[in-house]
Z-matrix of the N, CA and C atoms (Angstrom, degrees):
N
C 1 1.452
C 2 1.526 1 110.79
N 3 1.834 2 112.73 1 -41.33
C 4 1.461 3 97.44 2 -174.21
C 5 1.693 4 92.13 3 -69.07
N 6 0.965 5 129.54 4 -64.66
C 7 1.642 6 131.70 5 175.45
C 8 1.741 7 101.74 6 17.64
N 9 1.265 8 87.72 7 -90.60
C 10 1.461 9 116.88 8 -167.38
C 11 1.540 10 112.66 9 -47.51
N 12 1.571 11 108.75 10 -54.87
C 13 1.908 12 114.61 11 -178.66
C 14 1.712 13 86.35 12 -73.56
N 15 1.111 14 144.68 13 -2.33
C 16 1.651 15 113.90 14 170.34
C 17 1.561 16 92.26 15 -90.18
N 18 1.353 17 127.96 16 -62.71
C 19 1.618 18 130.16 17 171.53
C 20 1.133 19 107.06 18 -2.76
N 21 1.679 20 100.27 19 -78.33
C 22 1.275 21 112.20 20 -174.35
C 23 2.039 22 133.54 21 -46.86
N 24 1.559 23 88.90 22 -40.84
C 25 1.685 24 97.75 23 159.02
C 26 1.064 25 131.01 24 -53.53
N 27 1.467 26 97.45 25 -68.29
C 28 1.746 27 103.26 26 175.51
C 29 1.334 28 126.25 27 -66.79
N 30 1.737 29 130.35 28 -7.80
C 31 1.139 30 131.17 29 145.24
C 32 1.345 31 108.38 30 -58.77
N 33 1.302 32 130.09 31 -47.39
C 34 1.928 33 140.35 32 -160.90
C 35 1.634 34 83.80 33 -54.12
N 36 1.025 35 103.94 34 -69.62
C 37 1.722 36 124.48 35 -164.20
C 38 1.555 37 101.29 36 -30.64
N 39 1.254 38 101.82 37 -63.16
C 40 2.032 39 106.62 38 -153.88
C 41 1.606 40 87.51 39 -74.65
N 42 1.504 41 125.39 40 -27.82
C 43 1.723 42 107.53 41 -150.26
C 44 2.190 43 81.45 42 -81.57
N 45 1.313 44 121.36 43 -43.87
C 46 1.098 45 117.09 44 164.82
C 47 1.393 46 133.30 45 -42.15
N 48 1.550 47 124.22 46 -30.03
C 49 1.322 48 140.56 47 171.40
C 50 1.104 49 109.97 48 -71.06
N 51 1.314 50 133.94 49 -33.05
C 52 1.577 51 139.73 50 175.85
C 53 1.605 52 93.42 51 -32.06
N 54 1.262 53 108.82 52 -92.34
C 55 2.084 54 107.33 53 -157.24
C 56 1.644 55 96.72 54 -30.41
N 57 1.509 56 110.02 55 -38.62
C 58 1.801 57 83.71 56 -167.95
C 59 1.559 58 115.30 57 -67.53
N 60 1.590 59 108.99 58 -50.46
C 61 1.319 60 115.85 59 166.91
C 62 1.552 61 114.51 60 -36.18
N 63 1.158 62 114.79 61 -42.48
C 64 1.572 63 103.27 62 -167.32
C 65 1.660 64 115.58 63 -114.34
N 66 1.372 65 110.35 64 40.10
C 67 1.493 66 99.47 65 -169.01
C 68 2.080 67 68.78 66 -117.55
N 69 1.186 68 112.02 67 -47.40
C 70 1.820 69 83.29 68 165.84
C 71 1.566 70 123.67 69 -23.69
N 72 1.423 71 119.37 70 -35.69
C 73 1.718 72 103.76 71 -161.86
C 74 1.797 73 93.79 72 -109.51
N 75 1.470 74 114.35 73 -11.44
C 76 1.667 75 103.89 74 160.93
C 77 1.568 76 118.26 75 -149.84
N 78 1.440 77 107.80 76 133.22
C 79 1.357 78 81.68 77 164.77
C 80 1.893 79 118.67 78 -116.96
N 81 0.984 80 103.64 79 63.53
C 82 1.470 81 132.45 80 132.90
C 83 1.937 82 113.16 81 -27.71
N 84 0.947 83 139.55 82 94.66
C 85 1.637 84 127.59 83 -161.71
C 86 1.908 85 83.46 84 -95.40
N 87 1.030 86 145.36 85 -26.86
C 88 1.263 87 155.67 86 -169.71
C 89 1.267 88 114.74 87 -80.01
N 90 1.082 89 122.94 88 -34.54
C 91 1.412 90 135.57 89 152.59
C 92 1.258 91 128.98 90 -66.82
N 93 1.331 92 119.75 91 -44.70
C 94 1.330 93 122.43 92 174.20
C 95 1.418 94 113.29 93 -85.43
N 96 1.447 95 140.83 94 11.70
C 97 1.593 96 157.93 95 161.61
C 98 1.341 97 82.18 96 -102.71
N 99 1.617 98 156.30 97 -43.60
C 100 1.519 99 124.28 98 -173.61
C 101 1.484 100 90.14 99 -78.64
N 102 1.561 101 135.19 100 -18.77
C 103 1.592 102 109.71 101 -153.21
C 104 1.789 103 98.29 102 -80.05
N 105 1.529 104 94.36 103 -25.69
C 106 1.319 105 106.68 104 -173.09
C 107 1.620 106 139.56 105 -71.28
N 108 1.593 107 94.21 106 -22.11
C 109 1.395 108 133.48 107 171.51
C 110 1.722 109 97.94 108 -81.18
N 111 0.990 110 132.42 109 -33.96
C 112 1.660 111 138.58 110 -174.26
C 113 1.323 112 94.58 111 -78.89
N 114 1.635 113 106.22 112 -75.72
C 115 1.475 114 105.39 113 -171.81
C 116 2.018 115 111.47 114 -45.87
N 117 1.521 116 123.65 115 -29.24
C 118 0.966 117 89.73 116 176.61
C 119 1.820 118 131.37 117 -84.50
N 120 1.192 119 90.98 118 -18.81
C 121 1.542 120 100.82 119 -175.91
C 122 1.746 121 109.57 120 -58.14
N 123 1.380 122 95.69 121 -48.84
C 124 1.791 123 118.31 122 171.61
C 125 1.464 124 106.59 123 -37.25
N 126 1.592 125 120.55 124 -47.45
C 127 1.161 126 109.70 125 179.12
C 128 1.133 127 132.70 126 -103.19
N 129 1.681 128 93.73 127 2.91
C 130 1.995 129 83.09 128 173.11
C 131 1.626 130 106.28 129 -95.49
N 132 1.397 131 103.79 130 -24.32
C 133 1.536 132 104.14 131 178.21
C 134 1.678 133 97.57 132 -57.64
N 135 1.404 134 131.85 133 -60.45
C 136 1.325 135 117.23 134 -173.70
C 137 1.337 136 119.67 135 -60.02
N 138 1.209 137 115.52 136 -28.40
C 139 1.643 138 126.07 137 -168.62
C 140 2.048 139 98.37 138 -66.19
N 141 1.614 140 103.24 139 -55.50
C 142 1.336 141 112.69 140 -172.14
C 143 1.592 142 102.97 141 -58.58
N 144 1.591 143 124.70 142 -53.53
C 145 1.249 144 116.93 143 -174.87
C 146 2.024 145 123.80 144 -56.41
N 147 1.608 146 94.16 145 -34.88
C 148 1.388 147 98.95 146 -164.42
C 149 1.882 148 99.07 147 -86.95
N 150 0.761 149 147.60 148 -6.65
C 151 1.965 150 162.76 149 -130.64
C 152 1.233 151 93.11 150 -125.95
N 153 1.869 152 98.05 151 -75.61
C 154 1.580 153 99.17 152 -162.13
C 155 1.627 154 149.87 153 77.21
N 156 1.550 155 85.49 154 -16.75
C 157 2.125 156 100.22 155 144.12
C 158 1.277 157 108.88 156 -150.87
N 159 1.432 158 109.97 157 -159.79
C 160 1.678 159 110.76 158 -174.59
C 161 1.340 160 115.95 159 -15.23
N 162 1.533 161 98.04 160 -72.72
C 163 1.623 162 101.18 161 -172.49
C 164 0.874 163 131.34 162 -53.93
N 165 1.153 164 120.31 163 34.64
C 166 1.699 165 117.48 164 176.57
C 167 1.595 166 86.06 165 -102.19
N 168 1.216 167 149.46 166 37.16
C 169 1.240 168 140.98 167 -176.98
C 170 1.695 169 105.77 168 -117.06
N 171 1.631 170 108.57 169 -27.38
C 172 1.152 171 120.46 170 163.38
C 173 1.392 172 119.26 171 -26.70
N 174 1.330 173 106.94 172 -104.16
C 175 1.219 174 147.47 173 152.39
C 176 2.300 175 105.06 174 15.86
N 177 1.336 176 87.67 175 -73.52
C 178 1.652 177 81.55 176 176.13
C 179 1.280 178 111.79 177 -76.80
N 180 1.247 179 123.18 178 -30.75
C 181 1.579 180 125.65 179 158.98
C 182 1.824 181 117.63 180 -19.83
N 183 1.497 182 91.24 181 -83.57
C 184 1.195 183 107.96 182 169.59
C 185 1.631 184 125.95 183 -46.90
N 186 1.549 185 120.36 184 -51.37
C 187 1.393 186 137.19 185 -172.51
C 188 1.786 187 99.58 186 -67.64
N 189 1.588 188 120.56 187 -19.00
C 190 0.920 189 113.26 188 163.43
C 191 1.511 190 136.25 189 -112.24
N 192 1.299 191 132.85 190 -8.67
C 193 1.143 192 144.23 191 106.16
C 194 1.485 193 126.24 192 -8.61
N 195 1.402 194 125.68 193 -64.76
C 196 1.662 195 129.77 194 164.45
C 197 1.495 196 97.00 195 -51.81
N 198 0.990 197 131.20 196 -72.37
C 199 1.160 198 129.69 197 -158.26
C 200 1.155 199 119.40 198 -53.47
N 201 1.223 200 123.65 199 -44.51
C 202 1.642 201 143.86 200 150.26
C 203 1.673 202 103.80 201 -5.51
N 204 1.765 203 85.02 202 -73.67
C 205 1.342 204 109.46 203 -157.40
C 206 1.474 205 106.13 204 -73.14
N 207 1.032 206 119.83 205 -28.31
C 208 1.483 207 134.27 206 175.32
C 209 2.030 208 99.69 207 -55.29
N 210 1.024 209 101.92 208 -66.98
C 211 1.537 210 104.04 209 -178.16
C 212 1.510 211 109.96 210 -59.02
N 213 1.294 212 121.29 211 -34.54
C 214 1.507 213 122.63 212 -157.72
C 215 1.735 214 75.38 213 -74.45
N 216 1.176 215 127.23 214 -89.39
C 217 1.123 216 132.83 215 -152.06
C 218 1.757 217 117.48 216 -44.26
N 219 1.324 218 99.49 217 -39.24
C 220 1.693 219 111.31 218 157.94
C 221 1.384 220 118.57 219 -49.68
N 222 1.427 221 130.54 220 -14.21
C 223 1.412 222 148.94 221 -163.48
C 224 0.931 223 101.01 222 -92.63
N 225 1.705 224 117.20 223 -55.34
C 226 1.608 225 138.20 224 -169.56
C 227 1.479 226 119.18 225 -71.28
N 228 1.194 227 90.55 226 -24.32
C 229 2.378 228 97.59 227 -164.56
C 230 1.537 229 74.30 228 -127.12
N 231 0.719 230 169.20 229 -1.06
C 232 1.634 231 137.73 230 -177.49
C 233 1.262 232 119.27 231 -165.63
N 234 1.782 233 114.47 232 23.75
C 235 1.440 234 112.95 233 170.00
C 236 1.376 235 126.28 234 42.46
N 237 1.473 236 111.96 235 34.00
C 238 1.619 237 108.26 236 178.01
C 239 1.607 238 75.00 237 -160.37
N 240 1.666 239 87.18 238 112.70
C 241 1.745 240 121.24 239 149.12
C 242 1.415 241 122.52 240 -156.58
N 243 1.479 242 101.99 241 175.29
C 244 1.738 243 99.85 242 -168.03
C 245 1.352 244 111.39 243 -142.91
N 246 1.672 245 73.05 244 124.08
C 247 2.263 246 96.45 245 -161.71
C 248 1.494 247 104.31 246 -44.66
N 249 1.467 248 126.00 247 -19.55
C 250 1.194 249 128.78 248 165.76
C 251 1.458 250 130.55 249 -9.19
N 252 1.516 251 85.16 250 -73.02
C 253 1.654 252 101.54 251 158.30
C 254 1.396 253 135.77 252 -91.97
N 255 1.442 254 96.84 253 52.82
C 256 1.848 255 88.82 254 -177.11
C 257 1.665 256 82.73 255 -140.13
N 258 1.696 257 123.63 256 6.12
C 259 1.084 258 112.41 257 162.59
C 260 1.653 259 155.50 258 -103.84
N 261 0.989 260 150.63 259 -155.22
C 262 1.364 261 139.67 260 150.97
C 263 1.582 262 114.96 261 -34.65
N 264 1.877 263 120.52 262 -79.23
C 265 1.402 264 91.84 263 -176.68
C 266 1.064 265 144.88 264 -43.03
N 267 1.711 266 100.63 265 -40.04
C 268 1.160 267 96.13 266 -160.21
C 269 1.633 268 108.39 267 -87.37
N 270 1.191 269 138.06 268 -26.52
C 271 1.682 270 120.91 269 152.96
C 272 1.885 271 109.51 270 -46.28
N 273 1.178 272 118.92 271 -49.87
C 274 1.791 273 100.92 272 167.55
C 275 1.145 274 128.54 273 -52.59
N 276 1.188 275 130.17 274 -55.90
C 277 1.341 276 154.34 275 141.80
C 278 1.542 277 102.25 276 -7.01
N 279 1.226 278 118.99 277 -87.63
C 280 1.675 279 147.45 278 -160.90
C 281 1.667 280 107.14 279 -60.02
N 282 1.730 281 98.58 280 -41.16
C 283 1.827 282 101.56 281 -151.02
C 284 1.571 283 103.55 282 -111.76
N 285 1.698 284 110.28 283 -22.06
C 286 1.829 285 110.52 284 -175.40
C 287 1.339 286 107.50 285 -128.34
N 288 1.742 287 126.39 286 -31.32
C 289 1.233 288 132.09 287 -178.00
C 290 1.157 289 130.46 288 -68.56
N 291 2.057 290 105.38 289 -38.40
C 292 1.330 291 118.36 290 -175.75
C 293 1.719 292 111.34 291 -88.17
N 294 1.467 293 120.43 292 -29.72
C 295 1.248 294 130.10 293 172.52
C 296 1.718 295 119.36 294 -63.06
N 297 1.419 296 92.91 295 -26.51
C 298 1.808 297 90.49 296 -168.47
C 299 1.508 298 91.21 297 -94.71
N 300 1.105 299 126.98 298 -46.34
C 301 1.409 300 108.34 299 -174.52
C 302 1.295 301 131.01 300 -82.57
N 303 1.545 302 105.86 301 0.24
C 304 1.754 303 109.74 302 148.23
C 305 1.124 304 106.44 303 -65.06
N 306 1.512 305 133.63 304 -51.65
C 307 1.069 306 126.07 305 -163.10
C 308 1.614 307 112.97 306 -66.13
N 309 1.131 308 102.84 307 -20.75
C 310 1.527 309 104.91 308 -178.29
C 311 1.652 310 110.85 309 -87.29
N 312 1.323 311 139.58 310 -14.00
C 313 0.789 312 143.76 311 104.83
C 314 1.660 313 151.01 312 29.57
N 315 1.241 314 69.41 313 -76.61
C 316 1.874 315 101.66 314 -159.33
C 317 1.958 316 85.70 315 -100.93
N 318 1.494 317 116.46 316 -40.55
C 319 1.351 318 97.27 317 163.21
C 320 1.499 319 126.30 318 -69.48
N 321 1.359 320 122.48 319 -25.24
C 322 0.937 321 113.58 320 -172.77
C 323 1.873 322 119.19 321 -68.40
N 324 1.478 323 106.66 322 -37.02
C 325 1.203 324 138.69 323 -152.48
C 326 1.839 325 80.32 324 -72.59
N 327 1.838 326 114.86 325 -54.26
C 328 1.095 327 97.22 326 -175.60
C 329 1.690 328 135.83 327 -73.18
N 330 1.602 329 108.79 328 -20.55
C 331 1.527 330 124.59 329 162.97
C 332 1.709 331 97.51 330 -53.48
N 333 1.189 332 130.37 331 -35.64
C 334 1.648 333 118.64 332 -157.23
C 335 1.596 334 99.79 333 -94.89
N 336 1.515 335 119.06 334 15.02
C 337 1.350 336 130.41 335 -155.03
C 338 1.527 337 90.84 336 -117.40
N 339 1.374 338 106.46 337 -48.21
C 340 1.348 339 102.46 338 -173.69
C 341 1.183 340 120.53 339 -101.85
N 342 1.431 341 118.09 340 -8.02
C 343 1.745 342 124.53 341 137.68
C 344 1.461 343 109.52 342 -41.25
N 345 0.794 344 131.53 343 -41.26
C 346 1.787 345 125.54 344 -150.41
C 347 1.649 346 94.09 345 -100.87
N 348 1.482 347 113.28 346 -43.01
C 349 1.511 348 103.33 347 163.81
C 350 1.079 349 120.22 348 -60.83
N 351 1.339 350 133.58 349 -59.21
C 352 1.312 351 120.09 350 141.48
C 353 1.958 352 142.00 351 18.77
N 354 1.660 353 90.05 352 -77.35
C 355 1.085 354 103.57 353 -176.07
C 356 1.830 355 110.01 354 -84.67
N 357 0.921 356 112.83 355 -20.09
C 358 1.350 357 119.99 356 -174.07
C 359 1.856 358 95.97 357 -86.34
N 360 1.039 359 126.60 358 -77.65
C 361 1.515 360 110.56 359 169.20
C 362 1.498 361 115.77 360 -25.42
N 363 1.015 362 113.80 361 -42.15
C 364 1.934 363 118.38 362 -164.76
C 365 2.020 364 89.19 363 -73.91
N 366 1.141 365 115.52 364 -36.69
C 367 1.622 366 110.75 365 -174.22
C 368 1.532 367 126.35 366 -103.16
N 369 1.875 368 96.22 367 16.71
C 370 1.026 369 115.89 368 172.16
C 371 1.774 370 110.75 369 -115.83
N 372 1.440 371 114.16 370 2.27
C 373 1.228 372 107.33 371 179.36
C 374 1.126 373 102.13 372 -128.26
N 375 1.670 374 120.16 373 14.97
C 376 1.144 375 122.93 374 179.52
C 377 1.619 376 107.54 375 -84.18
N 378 1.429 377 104.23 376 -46.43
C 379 1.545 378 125.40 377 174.03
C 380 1.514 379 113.18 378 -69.94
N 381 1.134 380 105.73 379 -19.45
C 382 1.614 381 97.21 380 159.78
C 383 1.404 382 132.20 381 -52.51
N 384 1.118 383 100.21 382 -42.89
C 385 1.256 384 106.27 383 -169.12
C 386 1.575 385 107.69 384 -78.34
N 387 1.863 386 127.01 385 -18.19
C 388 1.400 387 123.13 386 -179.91
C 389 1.142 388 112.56 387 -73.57
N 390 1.394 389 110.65 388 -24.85
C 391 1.748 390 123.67 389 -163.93
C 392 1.917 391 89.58 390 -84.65
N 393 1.010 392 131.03 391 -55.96
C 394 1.166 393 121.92 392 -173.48
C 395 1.629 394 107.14 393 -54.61
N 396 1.477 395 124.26 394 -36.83
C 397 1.151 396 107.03 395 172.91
C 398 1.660 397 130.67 396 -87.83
N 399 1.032 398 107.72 397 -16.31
C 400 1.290 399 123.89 398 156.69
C 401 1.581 400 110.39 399 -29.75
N 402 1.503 401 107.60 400 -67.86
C 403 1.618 402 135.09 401 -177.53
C 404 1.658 403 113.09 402 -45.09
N 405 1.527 404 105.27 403 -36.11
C 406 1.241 405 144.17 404 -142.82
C 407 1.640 406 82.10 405 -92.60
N 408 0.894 407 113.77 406 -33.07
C 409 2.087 408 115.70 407 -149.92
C 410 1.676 409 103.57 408 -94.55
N 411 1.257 410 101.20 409 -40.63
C 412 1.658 411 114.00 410 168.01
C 413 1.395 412 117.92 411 -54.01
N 414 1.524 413 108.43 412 118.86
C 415 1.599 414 123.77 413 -173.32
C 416 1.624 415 114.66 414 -79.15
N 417 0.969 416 142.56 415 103.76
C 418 1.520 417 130.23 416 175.72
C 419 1.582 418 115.43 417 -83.06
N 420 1.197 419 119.29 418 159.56
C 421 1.027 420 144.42 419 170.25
C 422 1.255 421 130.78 420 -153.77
N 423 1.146 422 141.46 421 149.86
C 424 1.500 423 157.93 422 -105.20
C 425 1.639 424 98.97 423 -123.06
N 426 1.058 425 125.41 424 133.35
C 427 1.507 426 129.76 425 -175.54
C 428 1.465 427 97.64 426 -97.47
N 429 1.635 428 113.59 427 130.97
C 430 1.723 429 118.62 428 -179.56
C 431 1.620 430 84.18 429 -74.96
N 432 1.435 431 143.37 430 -26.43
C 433 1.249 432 107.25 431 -164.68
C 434 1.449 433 118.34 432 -106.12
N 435 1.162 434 117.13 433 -13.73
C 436 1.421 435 116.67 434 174.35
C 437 1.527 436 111.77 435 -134.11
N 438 1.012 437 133.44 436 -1.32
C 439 1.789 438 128.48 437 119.46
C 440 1.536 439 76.70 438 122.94
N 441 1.587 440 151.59 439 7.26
C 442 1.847 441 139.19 440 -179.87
C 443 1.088 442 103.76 441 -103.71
N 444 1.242 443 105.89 442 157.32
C 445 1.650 444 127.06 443 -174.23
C 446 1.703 445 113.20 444 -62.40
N 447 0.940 446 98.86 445 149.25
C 448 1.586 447 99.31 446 -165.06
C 449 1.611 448 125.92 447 -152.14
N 450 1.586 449 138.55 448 123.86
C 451 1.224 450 110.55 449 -178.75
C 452 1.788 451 145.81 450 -23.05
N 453 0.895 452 128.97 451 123.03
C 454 1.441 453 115.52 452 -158.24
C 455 1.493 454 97.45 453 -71.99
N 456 1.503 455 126.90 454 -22.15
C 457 1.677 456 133.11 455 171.30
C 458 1.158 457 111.29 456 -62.31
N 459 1.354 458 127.79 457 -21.99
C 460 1.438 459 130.43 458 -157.65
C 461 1.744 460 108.47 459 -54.78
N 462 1.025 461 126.48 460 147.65
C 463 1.474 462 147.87 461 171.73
C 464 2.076 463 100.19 462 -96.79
N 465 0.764 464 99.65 463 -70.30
C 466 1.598 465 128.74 464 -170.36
C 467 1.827 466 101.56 465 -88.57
N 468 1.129 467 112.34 466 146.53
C 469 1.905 468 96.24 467 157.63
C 470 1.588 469 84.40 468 -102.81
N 471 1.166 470 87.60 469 149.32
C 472 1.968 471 114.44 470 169.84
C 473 1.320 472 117.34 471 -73.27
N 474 1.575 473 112.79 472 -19.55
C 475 1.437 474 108.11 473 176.40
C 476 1.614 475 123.97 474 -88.60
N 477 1.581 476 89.83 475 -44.26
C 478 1.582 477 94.78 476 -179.03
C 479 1.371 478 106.40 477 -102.54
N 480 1.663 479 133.82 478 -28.24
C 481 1.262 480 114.57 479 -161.98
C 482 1.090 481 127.26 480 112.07
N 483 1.517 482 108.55 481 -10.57
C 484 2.036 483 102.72 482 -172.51
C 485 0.917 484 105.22 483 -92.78
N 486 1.515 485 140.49 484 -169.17
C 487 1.322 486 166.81 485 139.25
C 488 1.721 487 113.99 486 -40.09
N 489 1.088 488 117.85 487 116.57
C 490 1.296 489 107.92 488 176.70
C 491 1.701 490 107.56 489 -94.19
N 492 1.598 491 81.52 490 -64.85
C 493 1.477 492 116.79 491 -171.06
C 494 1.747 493 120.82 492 -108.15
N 495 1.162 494 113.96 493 150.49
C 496 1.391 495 135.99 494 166.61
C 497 2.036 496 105.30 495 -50.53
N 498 1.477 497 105.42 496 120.18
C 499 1.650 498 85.63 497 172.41
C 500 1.988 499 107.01 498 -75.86
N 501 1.783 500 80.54 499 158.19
C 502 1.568 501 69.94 500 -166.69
C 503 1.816 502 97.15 501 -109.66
């Protein structure tokens, strides 16, 4: 589980880092609100699949938050950041958009979890009942040498070993 919710972060993180990485090669502000709108969907869909309950809400939380902070501080020591994130989408985007639809997600993934348990019990008690008759269909008969019930096909009895029958 930790495995997966760190995966899941440090994927959140880089698909969130994109606008900063790439507002160097445009500044396009329309582009970097679609990269940002991608990057979030990207990570709640992965966050929700790889998590698998609530907490998969973490995950883009965090991956967008770092990233935040990643640019803010890139702003501060090295004069290259991107107003990108200092606006409306991308806190909607980052802080209510990417969290709820992991979570929506991560419910869905688990309803289709317990469908399939579901369905797999239902096609496991279906066959129950052939195997019992199966069991049911087999004729026994009596071993002359050690006196227990026994396939009526038998050559050999299986228990003791003798001769029942003639091979045919």
């Amino acid at each position: 589980m930790i495995g997966r919710f760190a995966a899941a972060s440090i994927i959140s993180y880089l698909l969130f880092l994109l606008p900063y990485m790439l507002s160097a090669l445009t500044s396009s502000y329309m582009i970097l609100v679609i990269i940002i709108m991608s990057a979030a969907i990207a990570s709640a869909i992965i966050s929700g699949l790889l998590i698998r309950s609530h907490y998969s809400i973490i995950p883009p939380l965090l991956g967008s938050a770092a990233s935040f902070l990643t640019n803010y501080l890139s702003g501060l020591f090295l004069a290259a950041s991107s107003r990108v994130y200092f606006d409306w989408p991308y806190l909607a985007l980052g802080l209510i958009a990417s969290p709820a639809l992991a979570l929506l997600v991560a419910e869905l993934r688990a309803e289709r979890g317990i469908e399939r348990e579901v369905e797999v019990a239902a096609v496991e008690e279906a066959a129950r009942p052939e195997a019992e008759m199966a069991e049911e269909e087999v004729e026994l008969i009596e071993c002359p040498s050690c006196g227990r019930q026994i396939p009526s096909d038998s050559i050999y009895c299986p228990l003791c070993g003798s001769r029942v029958a003639e091979e045919r």
